[in-house]
C-alpha positions in Angstrom: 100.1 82.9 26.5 98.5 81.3 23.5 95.9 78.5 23.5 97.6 76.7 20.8 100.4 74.9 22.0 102.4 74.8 18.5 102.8 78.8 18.2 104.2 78.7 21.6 107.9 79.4 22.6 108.0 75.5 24.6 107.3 73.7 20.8 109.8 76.2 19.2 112.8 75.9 21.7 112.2 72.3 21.8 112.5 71.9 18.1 115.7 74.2 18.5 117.4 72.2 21.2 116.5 68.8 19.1 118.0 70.2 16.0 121.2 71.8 18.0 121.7 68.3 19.6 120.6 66.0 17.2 123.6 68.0 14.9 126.1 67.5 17.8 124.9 63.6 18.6 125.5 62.8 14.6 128.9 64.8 14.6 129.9 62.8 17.3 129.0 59.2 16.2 130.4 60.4 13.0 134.2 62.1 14.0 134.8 59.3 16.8 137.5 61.4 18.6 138.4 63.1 15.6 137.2 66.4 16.4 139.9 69.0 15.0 139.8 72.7 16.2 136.5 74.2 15.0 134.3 75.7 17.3 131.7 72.8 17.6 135.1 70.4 17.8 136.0 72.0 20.7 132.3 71.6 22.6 132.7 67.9 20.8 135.5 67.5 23.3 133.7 68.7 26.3 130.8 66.6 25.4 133.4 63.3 24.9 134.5 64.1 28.4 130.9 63.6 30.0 130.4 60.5 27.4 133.5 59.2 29.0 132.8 59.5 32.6 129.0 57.9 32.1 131.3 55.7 30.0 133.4 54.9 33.0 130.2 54.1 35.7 128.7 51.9 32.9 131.6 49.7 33.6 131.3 50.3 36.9 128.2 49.0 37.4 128.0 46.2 35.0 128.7 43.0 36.4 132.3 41.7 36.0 133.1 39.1 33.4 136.1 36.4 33.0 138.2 36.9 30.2 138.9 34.1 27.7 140.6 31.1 28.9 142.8 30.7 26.1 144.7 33.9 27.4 147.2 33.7 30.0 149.0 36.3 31.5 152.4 35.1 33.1 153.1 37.5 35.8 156.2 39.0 36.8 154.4 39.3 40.8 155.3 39.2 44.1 155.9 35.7 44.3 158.2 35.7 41.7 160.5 38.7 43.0 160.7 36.5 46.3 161.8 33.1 44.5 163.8 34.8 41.5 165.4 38.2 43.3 164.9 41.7 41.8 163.9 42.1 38.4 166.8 43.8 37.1 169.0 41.6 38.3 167.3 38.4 37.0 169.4 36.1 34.2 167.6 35.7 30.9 167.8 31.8 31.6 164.9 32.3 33.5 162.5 33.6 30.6 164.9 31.6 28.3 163.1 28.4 30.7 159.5 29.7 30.9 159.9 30.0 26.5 161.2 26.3 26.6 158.4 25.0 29.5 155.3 26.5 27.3 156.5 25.1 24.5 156.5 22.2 26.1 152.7 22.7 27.8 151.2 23.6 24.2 151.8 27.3 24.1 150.8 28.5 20.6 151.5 32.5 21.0 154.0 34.1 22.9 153.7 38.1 24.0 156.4 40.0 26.2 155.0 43.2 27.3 158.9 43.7 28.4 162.0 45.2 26.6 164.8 43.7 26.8 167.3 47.0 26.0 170.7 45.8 27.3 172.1 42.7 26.8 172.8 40.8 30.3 176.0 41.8 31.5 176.7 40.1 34.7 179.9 39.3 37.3 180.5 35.7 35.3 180.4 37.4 31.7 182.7 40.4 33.0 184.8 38.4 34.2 185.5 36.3 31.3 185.8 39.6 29.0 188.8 40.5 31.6 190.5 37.3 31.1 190.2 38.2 27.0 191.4 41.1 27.1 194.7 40.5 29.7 195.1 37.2 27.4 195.4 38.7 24.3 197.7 41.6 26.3 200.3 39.1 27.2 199.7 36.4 24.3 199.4 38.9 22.0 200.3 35.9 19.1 198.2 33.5 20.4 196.1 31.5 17.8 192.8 32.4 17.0 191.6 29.2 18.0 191.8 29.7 21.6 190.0 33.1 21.3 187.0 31.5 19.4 187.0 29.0 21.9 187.0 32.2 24.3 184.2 34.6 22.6 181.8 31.0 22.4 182.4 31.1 26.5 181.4 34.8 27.0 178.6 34.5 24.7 177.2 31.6 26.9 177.9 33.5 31.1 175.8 36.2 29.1 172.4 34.0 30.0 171.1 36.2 26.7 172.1 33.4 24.6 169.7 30.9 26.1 166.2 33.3 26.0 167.4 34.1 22.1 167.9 30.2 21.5 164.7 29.4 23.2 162.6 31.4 21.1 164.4 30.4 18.1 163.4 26.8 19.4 159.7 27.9 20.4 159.3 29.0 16.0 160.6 26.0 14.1 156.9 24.9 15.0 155.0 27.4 11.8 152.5 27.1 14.3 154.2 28.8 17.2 154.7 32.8 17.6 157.0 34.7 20.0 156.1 38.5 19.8 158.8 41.0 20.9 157.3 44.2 22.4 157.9 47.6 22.2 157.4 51.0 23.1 157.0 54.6 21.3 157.4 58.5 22.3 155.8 60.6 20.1 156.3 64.2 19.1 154.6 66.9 19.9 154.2 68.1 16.9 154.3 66.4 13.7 156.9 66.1 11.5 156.2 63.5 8.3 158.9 60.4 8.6 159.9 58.2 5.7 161.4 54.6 5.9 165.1 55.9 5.4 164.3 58.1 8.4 164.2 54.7 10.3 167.7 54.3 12.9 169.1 51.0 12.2 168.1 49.4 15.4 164.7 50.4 15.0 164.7 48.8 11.2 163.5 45.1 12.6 159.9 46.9 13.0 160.0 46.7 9.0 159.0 43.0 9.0 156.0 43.6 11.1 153.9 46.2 8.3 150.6 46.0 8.0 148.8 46.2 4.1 146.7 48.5 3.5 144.1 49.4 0.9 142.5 52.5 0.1 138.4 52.2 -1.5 137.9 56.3 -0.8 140.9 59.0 -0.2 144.1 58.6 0.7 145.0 56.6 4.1 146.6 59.9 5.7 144.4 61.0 8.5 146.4 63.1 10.4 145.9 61.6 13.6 146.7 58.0 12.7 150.3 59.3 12.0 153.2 59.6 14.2 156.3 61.2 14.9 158.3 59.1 16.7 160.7 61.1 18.5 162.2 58.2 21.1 161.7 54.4 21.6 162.7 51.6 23.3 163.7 47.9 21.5 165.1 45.1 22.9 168.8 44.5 22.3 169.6 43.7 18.5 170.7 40.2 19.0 167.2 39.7 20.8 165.7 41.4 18.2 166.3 39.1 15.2 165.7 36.4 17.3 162.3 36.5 16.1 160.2 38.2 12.9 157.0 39.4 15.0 157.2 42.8 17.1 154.3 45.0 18.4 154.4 48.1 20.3 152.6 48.3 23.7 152.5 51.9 24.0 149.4 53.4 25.7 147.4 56.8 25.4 145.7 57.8 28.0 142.5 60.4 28.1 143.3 63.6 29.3 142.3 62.6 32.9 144.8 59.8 32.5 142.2 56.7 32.4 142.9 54.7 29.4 139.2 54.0 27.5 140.7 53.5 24.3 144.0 51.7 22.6 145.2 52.1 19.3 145.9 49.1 17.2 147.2 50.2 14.0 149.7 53.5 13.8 151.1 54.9 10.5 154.9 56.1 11.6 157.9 56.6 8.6 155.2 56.6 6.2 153.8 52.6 7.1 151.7 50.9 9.0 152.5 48.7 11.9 150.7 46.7 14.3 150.3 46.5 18.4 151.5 44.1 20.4 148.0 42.5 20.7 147.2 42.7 17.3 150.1 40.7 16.0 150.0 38.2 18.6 145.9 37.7 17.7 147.6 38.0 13.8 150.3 35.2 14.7 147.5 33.3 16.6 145.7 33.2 13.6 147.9 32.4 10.9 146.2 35.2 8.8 147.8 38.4 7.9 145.3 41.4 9.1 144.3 44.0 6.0 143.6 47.8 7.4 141.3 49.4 5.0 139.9 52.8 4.5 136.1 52.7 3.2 134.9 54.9 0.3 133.1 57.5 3.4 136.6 57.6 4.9 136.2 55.4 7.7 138.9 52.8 8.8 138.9 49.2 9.8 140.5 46.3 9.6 139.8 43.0 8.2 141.0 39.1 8.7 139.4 38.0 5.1 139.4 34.4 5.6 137.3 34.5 9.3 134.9 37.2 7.7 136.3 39.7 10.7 135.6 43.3 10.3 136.7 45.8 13.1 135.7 49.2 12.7 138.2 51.6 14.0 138.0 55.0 15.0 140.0 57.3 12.9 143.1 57.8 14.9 143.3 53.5 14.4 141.6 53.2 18.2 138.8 50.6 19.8 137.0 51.0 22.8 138.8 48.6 25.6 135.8 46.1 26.7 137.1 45.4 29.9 136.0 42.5 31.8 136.8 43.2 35.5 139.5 44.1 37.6 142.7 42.5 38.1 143.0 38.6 37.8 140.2 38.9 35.1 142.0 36.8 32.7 143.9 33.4 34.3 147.1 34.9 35.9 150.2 32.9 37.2 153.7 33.5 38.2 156.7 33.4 35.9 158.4 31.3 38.9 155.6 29.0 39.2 156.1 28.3 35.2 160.1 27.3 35.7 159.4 25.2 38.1 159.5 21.4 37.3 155.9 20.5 39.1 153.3 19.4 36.9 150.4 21.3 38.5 150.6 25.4 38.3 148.3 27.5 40.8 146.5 30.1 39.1 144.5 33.1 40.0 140.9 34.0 37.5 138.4 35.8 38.9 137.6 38.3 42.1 137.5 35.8 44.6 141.2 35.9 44.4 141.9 32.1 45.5 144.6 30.1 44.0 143.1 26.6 42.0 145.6 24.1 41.2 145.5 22.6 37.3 147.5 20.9 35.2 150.1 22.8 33.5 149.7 20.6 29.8 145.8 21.5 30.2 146.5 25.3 31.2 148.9 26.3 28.6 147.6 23.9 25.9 147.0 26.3 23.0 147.0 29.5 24.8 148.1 32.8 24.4 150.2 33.8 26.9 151.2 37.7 28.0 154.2 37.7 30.0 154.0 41.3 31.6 154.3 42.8 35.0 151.9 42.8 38.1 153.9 43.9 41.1 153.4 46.8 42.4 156.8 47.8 42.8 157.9 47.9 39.1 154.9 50.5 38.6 153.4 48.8 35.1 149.8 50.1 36.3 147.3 51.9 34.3 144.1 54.0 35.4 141.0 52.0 33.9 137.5 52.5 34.8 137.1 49.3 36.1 140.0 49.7 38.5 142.8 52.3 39.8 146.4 50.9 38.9 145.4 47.9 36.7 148.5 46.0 35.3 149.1 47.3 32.1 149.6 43.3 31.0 145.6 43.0 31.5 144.7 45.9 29.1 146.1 43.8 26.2 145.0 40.8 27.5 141.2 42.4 27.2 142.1 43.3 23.8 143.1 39.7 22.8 140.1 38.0 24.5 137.9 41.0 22.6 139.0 39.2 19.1 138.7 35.7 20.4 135.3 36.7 21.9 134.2 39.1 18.9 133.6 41.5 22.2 134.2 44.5 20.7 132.5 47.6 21.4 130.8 48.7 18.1 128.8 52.4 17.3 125.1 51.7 16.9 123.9 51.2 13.2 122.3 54.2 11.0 119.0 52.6 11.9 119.9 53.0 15.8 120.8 56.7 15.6 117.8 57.3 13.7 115.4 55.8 16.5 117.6 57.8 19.2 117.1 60.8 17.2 113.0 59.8 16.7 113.3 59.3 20.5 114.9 62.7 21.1 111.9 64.5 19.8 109.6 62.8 21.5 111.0 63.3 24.8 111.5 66.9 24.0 108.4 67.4 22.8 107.0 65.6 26.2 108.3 67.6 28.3 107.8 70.9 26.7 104.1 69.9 26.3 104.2 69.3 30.4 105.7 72.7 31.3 103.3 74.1 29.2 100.1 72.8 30.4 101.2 70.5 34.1 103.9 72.5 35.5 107.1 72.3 37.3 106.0 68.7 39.0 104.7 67.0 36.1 107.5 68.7 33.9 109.9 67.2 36.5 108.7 63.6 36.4 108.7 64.2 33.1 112.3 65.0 32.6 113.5 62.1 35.3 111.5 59.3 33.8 112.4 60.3 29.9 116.3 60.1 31.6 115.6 57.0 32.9 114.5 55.5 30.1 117.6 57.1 28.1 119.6 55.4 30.5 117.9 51.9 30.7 117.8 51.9 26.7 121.1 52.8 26.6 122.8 50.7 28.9 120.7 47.4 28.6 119.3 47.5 25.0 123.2 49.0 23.6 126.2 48.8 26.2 125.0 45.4 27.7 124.9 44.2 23.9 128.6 46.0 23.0 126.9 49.0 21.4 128.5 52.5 22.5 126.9 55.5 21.7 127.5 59.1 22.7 124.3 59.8 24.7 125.4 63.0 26.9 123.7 65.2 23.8 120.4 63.5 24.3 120.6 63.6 28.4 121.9 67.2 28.2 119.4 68.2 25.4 116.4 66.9 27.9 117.9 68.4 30.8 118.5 72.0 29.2 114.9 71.8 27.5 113.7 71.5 31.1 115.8 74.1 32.7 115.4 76.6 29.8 111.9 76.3 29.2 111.4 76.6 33.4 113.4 79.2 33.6 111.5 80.7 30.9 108.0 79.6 32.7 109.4 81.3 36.1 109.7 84.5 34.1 106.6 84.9 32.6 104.7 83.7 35.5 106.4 86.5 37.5 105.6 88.9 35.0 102.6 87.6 34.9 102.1 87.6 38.9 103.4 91.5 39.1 100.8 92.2 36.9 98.0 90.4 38.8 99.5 92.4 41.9 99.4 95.8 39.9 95.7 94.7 38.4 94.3 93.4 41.8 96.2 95.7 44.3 93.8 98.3 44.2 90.6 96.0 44.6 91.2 93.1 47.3 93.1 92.8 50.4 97.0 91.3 50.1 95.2 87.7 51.7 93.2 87.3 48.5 96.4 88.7 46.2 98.8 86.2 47.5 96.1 83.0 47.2 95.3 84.2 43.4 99.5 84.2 42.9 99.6 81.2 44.9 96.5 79.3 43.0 97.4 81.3 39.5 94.3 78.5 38.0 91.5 80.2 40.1 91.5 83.2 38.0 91.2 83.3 34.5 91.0 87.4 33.5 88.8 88.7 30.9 85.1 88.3 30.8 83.4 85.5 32.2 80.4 84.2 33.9 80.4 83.5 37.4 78.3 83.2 40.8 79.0 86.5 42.7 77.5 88.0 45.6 77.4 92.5 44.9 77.5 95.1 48.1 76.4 98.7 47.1 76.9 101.0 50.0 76.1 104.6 50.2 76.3 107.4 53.0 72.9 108.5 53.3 71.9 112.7 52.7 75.1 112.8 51.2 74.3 116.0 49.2 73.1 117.5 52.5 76.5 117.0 54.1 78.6 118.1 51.1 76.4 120.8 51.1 77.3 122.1 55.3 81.3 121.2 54.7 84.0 122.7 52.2 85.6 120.8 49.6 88.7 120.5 52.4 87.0 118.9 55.4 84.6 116.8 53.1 87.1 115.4 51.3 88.7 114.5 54.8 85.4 112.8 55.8 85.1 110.8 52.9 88.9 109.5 53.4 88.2 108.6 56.8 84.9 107.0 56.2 86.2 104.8 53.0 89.2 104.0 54.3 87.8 102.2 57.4 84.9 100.9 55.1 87.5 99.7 52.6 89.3 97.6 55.2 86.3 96.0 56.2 86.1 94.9 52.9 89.4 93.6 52.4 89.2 92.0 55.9 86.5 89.7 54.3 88.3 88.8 51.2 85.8 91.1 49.1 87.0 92.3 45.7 86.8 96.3 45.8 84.7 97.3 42.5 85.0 101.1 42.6 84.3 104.2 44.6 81.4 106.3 43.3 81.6 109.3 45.1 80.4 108.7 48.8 79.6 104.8 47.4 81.5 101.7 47.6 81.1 98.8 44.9 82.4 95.7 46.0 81.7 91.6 45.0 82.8 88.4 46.2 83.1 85.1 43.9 86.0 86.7 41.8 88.9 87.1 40.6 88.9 84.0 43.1 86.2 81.8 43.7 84.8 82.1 47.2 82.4 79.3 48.1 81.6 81.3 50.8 81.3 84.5 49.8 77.2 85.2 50.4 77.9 84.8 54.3 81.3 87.1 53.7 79.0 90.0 52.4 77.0 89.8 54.5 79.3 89.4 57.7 80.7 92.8 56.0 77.5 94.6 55.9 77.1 94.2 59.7 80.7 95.3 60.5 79.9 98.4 58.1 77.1 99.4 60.2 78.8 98.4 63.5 82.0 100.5 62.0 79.8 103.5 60.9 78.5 103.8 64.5 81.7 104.4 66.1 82.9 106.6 63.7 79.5 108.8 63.9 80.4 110.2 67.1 84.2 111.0 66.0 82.9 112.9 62.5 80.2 114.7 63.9 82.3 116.1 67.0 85.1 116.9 64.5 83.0 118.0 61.1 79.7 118.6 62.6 77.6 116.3 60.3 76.1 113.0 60.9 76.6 109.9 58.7 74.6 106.5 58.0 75.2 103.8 55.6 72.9 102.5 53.9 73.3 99.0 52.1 72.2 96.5 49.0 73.3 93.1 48.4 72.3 89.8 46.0 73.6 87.1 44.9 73.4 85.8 41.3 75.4 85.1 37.6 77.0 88.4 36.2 79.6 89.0 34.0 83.3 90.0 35.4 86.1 90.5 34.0 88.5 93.6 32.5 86.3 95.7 31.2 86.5 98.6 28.9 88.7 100.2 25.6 92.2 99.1 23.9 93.4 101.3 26.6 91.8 102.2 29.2 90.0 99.2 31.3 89.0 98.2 34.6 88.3 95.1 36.4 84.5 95.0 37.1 81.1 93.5 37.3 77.9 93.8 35.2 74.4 92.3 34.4 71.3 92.4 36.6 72.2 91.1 39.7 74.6 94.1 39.6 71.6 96.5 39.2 69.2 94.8 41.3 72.1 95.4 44.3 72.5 99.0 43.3 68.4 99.2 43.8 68.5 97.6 47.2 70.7 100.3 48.3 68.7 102.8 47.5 65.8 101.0 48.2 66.2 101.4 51.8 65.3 105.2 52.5 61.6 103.7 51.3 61.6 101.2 54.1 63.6 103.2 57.0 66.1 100.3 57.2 69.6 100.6 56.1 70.6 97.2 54.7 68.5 95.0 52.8 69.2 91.7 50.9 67.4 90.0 47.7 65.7 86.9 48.5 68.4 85.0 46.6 70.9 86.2 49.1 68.4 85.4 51.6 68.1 81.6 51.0 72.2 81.1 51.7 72.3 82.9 54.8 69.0 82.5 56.4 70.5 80.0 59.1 73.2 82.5 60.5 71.8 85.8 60.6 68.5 87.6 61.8 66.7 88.4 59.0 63.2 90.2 58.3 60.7 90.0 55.2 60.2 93.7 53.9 58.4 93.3 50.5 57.4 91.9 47.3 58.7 94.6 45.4 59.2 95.2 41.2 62.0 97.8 41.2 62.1 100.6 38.8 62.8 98.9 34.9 61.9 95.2 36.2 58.6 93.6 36.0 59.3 90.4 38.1 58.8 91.3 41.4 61.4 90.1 44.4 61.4 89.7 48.2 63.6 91.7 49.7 64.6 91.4 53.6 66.6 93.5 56.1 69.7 92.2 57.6 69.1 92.9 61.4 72.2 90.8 63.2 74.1 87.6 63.1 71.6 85.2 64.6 72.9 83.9 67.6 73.5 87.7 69.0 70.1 89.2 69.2 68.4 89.8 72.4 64.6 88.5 73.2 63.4 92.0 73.2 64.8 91.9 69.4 62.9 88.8 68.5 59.3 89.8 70.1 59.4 93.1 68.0 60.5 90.5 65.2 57.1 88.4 65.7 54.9 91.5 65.9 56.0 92.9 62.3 56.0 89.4 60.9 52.4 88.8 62.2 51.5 92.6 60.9 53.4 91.3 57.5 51.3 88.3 57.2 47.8 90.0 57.5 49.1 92.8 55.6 49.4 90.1 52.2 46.3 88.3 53.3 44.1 92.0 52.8 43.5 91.9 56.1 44.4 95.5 56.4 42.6 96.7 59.5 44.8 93.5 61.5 47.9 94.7 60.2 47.7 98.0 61.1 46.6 97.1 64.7 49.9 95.4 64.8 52.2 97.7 63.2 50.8 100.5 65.6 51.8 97.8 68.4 54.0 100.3 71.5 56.7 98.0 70.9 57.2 98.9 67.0 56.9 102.8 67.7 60.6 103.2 66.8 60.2 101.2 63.7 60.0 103.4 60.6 59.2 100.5 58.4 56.2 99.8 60.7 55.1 103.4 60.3 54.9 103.0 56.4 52.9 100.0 56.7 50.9 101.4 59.1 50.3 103.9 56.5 49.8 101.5 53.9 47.5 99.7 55.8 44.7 102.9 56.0 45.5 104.1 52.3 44.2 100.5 51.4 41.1 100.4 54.0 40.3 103.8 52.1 41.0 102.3 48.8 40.7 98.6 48.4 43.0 97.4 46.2 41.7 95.1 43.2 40.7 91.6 43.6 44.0 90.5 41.6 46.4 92.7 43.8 49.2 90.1 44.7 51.1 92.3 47.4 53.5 93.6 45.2 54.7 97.1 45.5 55.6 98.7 42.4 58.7 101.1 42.8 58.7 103.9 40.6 62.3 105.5 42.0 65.4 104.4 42.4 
């Protein structure tokens, strides 16, 4: 992989994902649910979906609120189905009463999120229309007196007359508003509508249009219109009973929660208003203006408050909700008919009735008269709460204009700093895969989500700001997985071809700890502290020379092969095989803080190894092998070495050469493993070790001690060490010139076996013959390899 970060594929995906969802974040805060059917539409859709279920925990989790206490839902409960009887069956006197007692308490704004389709036909009523008609059978020239006296008596058993009176009543105050409701089924496919398309008993909804102005194109957005292909109104005598109507129609989401309500909707070519709209509209004594802006967006505006609600473009808000049910102050539609002065009321989630004065309750409220037993299924999905009254949605909706508690999209400035954010966080984490890895990357990822999710719920959702988030969250979590994913590949790429490269030189133990710790080898070539072992079979040409290229080919597989697993055993990197000759280091492609004692540890099993297998190739070849063996310590260059093409992984410099010398070294001593003095000072405390010479081998003018490796330390014998002492004391005279001493103790019965003792010995009477100079230092000058 590169060094530089900026050429690599993390910085160039992470742009990439930052421009894909940066692109998808502003066509979402921009189309608002108006996605269409393009391609990126339909992933806009997907994406609104996860926006509306963190939408829907948002609300979960923040703490519940009380609605305003101007807004009162009168509730058509429980309670009131005991006291009154079944809701079908009740008289209109009873809501004709509750229109009569609020206007009595103060009630400024009336809502009914009822219809009233049929006209109250009961036994009383039916039975006066029989007495008509078997009048007028038998008197059929009676005088039309009696009959008007007659229709007066039906119109009054009908109840109806006394709920349309009541709210004729409740509006001779200009201050006072009753607000009919009703409901629309749209088409499935649209069909355009014009006013004369209108049915006559649907023609009231005429008085209710809303203005609208135009500062950009025309106000036709597709999905603010509707085909209204069914509806239901209350009866027409009820009907023009009162100017104001609103529709309380609902659209859910797909999954059936409703997040959203619309307040405006275009239908036979106009404008008309919700049910909570008009009553806020009534409440306010100003006529609402809806408005398309000069960049096509839509919004509506009360001109003398200085209100401005954006919409989205299908004429929807977000719902703010406050809580579950009994958010807003709830009572029962008996409890207003009664004649008591005190009402119990229900507001908040304790759920306990409080007692308060009716005058002080209803005094310049709005009230919502709407359902809230179970039974007469009015409920809605919300995400604050499965099967919430459908009265309590528009009673969020009127305390979010009393409250200005709208839900409003973040401001150019906002999006911009998300966006500036984006980066950043993208740019983090890429940055951590590439140079931490998976753990860092992974903090990485969960802290920048944290901090998208405390920004965006305390700094915008806890302030009434809603922004569509899931691009950012998904654009972190893809960068993460992508660019791992991408990370895993290449470092198992990477990892066969450390298996390929290293296969062939160390043992699987030392393969699986260089995948496992991928940061303790770096290839190429590099410096490093590394212990060399040269080994060689010695008289190899002899022995080549007695077998045929068959059987000598067999000996040298069975010799290297057990040398080579000695090799491996000891976590030694295998260099090469040179002919009959092994090459092998320690230190790298891993570092090995003990590799001096390792090598050396090896050299004894060699020798140990080569004796058993001695007996074996001589009784099945006929020819006798030994091993001789070098080894320092020292810097040297490793690394893949060689052409474009054709490399290897190796070691060079002179502690490479002075360990090739050491090997061969041996045949002029009689030993058959011998160690630099820099090897030496590491293991001197473990193993058994002799001084052999101050020697300058061949090409090198500083001169080095070299020493045989005998045993590991705490395994030789006494009879091992004595012989030890006499060479050492012969040694020691030997440097000090005292020639004739040293060869008495070389010649010592107990060193008869020792051929280095015989050259010494030898040494010893070539220098009482000739004296060396006065500056001879004790070294020995090799001429041979």
């Amino acid at each position: 992989m590169k060094n530089n970060f900026f050429k690599t594929f993390y910085f160039i995906f992470a742009v990439f994902m930052m421009l894909v969802c940066s692109t998808l974040y502003m066509y979402l805060e921009t189309n608002q649910g108006h996605y269409g059917y393009s391609f990126i539409g339909k992933i806009a859709q997907g994406f609104e979906r996860l926006e509306n279920a963190l939408i829907d925990q948002k609300f979960r989790v923040r703490e519940n609120r009380l609605g305003d206490k101007r807004v009162v839902v009168v509730a058509i409960d429980e309670k009131s189905l005991q006291q009154l009887g079944r809701w079908q069956s009740w008289g209109r006197e009873n809501y004709g009463r509750m229109v009569a007692k609020l206007a009595q308490y103060g009630t400024k704004v009336i809502g009914f999120d009822v219809v009233f389709d049929q006209e109250d036909h009961n036994k009383g009523y039916q039975s006066l229309i029989e007495i008509k008609e078997s009048y007028q059978k038998h008197h059929p020239k009676a005088n039309s007196t009696y009959l008007t006296e007659m229709e007066q008596g039906i119109a009054r058993a009908s109840t109806d007359w006394m709920l349309i009176d009541e709210i004729k009543n409740f509006q001779t105050d200009p201050s006072r508003s009753v607000i009919l409701g009703y409901y629309i089924d749209g088409a499935t496919t649209f069909v355009e509508q014009k006013i004369s398309d209108i049915p006559d008993n649907f023609r009231f909804i005429l008085r209710t249009m809303i203005p609208y102005k135009s500062l950009g194109p025309d106000l036709s957005p597709e999905v603010l219109k509707k085909t209204v292909s069914d509806f239901g109104v209350s009866f027409p005598a009820l009907s023009k009973a009162t100017n104001n109507h609103g529709y309380f129609s609902m659209n859910p989401d797909s999954d059936g929660v409703i997040r959203d309500y619309r307040l405006v909707m275009q239908m036979y070519g106009q404008v008309f208003p919700s049910l909570s709209l008009k009553m806020i509209e009534s409440y306010w004594k100003e006529n609402v203006l809806l408005k398309q802006y000069q960049d096509g967006t839509l919004g509506l505006e009360f001109n003398k408050r200085q209100f401005q609600l954006p919409l989205a473009s299908d004429g929807t808000t977000k719902i703010n909700y406050y809580g579950p049910q009994n958010s807003f102050i709830t009572v029962s539609l008996s409890d207003v008919i009664n004649d008591e002065s005190e009402i119990e009321y229900f507001w908040g989630e304790e759920n306990k009735a409080k007692k308060i004065l009716k005058t002080e309750l209803f005094q310049d409220s709005l009230v919502l008269v709407g359902a809230t037993a179970i039974g007469i299924f009015d409920v809605r999905n919300t995400p604050k709460q499965v099967n919430l009254p459908g009265v309590e949605i528009h009673a969020s909706l009127l305390s979010q204009f009393l409250e200005n508690a709208f839900i409003y999209q973040p401001s150019i400035e906002m999006v911009i700093q998300m966006l500036g954010f984006l980066l950043i966080t993208v740019l983090m984490i890429s940055y951590l895969i590439y140079k931490s890895g998976a753990v860092f990357s992974l903090l990485g990822m969960l802290m920048s989500l944290l901090l998208v999710g405390v920004g965006d719920y305390y700094y915008l959702f806890l302030n009434s700001k809603l922004s569509f988030v899931t691009p950012i969250y998904l654009c972190i979590i893809i960068t993460y997985l992508v660019e791992n994913t991408f990370r895993f590949l290449t470092e198992e790429k990477e990892k066969q071809r450390i298996k390929n490269t290293f296969k062939q030189y160390v043992s699987a133990d030392v393969v699986q700890k260089m995948l496992e710790e991928p940061g303790a080898i770096k290839l190429g070539g590099e410096s490093r502290y590394l212990t060399i072992l040269f080994s060689d079979i010695e008289g190899f040409t002899t022995i080549s020379e007695k077998l045929s290229p068959e059987k000598l080919a067999q000996v040298l597989n069975i010799y290297l092969t057990e040398m080579s697993e000695i090799v491996f055993k000891n976590k030694g990197t295998l260099d090469k095989f040179i002919g009959d000759a092994i090459m092998c280091f320690w230190g790298a492609p891993i570092e090995e803080p003990n590799q001096v004692f390792l090598a050396c540890k090896t050299a004894i099993e060699m020798q140990r190894k080569n004796e058993q297998l001695k007996k074996r190739i001589y009784e099945e070849f006929g020819v006798l092998i030994k091993t001789r063996i070098g080894i320092n310590s020292g810097t040297a260059a490793v690394g893949n070495m060689g052409s474009q093409t054709q490399f290897a992984y190796t070691v060079l410099g002179d502690t490479v050469n002075l360990a090739a010398r050491l090997e061969g070294i041996n045949k002029e001593y009689g030993t058959f493993t011998t160690v630099s003095e820099f090897t030496y000072e590491k293991i001197k405390d473990k193993f058994l070790l002799r001084k052999l010479d101050l020697v300058a081998v061949k090409g090198k003018e500083i001169p080095v001690t070299i020493y045989e490796l005998i045993d590991y330390l705490d395994e030789c014998d006494s009879s091992m060490l004595k012989r030890l002492d006499l060479f050492n004391d012969g040694l020691k005279a030997y440097f000090s010139k005292d020639f004739k001493l040293a060869a008495q103790k070389f010649s010592h019965p107990d060193l008869k076996d020792d051929a280095c003792a015989r050259i010494y010995e030898g040494r010893c009477h070539y220098f009482l013959q000739n004296p060396p100079e006065v500056t001879w230092n004790g070294v020995w000058i090799m001429h041979t390899k």
